[in-house]
C-alpha positions as CSV (number, residue, x, y, z in Angstrom):
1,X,-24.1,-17.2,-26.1
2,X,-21.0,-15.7,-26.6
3,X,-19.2,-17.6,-29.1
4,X,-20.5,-16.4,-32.8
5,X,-21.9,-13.1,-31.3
6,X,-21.1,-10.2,-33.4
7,X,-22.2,-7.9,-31.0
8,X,-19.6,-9.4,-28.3
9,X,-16.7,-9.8,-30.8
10,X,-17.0,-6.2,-31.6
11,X,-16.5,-4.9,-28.4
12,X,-13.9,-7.1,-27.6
13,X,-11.9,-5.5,-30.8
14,X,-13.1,-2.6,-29.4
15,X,-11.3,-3.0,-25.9
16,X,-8.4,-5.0,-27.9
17,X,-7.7,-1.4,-29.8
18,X,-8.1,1.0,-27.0
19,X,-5.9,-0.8,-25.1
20,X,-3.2,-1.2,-27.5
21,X,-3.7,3.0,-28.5
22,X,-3.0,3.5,-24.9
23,X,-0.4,1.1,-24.3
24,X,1.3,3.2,-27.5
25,X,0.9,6.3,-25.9
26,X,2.9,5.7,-22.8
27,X,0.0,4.8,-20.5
28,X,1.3,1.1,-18.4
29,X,-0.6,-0.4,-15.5
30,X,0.9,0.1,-11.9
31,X,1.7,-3.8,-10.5
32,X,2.4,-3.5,-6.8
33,X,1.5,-7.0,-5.5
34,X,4.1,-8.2,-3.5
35,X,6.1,-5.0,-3.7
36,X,6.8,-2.4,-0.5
37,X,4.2,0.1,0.1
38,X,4.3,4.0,-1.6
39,X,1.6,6.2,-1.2
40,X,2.8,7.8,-4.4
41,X,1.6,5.0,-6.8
42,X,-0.7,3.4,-4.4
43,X,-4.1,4.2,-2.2
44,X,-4.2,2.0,1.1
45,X,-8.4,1.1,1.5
46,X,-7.4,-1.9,4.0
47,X,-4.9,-3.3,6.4
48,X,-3.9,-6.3,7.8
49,X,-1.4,-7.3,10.7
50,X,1.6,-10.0,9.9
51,X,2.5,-11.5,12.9
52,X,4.9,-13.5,11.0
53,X,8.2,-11.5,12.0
54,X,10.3,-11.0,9.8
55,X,10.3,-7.9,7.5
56,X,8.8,-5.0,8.9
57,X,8.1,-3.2,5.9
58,X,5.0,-2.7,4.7
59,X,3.9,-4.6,1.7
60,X,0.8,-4.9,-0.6
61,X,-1.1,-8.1,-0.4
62,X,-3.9,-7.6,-2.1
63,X,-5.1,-5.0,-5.2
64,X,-8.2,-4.2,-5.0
65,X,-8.4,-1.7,-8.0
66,X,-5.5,-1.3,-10.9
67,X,-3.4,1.8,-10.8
68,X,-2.0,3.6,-14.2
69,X,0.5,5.5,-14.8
70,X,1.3,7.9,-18.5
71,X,4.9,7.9,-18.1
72,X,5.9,9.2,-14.6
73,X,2.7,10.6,-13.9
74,X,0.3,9.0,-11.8
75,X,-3.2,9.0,-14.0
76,X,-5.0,6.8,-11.1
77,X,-2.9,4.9,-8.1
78,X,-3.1,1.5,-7.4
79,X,-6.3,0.5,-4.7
80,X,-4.3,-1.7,-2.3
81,X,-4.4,-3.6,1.1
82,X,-1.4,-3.3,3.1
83,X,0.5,-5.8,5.4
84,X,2.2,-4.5,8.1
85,X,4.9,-6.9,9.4
């Protein structure tokens, strides 16, 4: 139903735009799988235990929600779940 759909294609170009306007402005997505834990850029909703060893820093392993920053301001942090090693 999709393919051929005016109606769909428009808001696509739609979304296409707005993102690009944004992107032009400054605004840039905040990416912090794998990456150690800040409460400045990110918003801890879950935890989980690592029972691995190793590092005992705490890392994000999971995003629940994207984060976005304009510049270095924070506009919305990162929704994350945190392992604690």
């Amino acid at each position: 139903e999709r393919d051929g759909n005016k109606w769909v294609e428009g808001i696509e170009l739609i979304a296409r735009k707005l993102h690009n306007v944004l992107e032009q402005e400054g605004v840039e997505p905040i990416d912090p799988l794998g990456q150690p834990f800040d409460p400045n850029l990110h918003e801890a909703v879950a935890f989980e235990d690592n029972s691995t060893g190793g590092d005992h820093e705490d890392t994000v392993s999971e995003v629940f929600s994207k984060g976005y920053k304009l510049r270095d301001r924070v506009l919305r942090p990162a929704m994350v779940k945190v392992s604690r090693g």
